[in-house]
C-alpha positions as CSV (number, residue, x, y, z in Angstrom):
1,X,16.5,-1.1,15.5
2,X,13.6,-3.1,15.7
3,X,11.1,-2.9,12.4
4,X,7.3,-2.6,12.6
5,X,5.4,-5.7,11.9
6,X,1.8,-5.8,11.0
7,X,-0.1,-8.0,13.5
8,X,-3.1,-7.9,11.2
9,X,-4.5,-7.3,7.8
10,X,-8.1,-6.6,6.1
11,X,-9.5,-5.5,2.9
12,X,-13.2,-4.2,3.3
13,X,-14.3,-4.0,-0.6
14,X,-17.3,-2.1,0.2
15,X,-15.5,0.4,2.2
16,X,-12.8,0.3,-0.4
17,X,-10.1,0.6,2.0
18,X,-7.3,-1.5,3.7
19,X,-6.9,-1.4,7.4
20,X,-3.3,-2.8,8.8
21,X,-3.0,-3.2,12.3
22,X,0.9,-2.4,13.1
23,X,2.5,-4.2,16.4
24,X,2.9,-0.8,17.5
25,X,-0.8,-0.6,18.2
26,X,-1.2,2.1,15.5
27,X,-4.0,1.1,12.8
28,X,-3.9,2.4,9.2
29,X,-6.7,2.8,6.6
30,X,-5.5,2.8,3.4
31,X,-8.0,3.5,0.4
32,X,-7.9,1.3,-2.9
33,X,-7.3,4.3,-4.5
34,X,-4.5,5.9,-2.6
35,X,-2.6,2.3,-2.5
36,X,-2.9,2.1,-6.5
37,X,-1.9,5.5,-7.0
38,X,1.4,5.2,-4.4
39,X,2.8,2.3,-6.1
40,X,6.3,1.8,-6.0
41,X,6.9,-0.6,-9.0
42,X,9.5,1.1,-11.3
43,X,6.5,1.7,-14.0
44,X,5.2,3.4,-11.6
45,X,7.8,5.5,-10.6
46,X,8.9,6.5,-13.9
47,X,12.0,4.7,-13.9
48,X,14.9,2.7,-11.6
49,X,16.5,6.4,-10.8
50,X,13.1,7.4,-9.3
51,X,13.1,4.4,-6.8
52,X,13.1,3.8,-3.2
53,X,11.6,7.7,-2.4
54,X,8.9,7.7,0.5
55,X,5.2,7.5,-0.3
56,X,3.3,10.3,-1.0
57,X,0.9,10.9,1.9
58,X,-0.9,13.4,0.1
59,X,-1.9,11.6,-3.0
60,X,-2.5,8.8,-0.8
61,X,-4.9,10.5,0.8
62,X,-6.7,12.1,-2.4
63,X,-6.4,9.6,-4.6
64,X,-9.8,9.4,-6.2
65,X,-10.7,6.1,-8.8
66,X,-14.2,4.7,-8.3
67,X,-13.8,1.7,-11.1
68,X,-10.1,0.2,-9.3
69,X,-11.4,-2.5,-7.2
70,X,-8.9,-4.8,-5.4
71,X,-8.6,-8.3,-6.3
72,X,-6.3,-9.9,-4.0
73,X,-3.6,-9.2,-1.5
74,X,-0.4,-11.7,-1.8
75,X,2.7,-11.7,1.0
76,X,5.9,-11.2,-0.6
77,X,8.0,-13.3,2.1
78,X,7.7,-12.0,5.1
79,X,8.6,-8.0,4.5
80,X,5.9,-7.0,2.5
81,X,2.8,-7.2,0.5
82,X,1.6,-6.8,-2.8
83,X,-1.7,-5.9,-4.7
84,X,-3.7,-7.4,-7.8
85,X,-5.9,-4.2,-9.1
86,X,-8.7,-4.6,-11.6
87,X,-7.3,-2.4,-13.8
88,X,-4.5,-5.5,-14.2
89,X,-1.4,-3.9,-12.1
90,X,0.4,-6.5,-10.0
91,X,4.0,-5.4,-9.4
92,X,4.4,-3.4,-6.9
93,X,5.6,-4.8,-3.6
94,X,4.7,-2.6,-0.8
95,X,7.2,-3.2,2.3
96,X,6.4,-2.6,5.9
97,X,8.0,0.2,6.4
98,X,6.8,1.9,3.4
99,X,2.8,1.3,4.0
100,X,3.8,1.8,7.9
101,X,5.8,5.7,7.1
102,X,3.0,6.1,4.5
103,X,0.2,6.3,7.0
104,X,2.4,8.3,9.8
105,X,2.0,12.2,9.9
């Protein structure tokens, strides 16, 4: 099974959204809101039992938070990515597959 591989990355702050190109040719917007609010660090999940569940596509399409503004986007090897918020959250590392499935209908 081959894995999807993003082919590019960009964070527009004014649109407030992530775009990933996938080497699929899909292309994904992802809003700083919905990303925050899909986190998959175990504070954010509510807990070690509550990990490794699929994203919610519907909160990441609602997600509403006008002040969270993204301050940098770090790789995390070469399998995933990971977020600094304003609102101080850092620990989530979002895999491919998990932004990828996130985005799919």
């Amino acid at each position: 099974m081959t894995k999807i591989r993003p082919i590019g990355i960009k964070a527009d702050r004014n649109k407030r959204i992530v775009t990933i190109d996938w080497d699929d040719g899909t292309s994904c917007d992802y809003s700083f809101a919905g990303l925050r609010a899909i986190c998959p660090c175990v504070e954010c999940q509510g807990g070690h039992d509550k990990m490794g569940k699929p994203a919610d596509k519907e909160l990441l399409r609602t997600a509403v938070d006008e002040n969270l503004n993204l301050e940098s986007v770090e790789a995390v090897g070469s399998y995933a990515i990971t977020f600094v918020w304003s609102d101080g959250h850092f620990a989530g590392i979002f895999a491919w597959d998990y932004l990828y499935n996130a985005c799919q209908d």
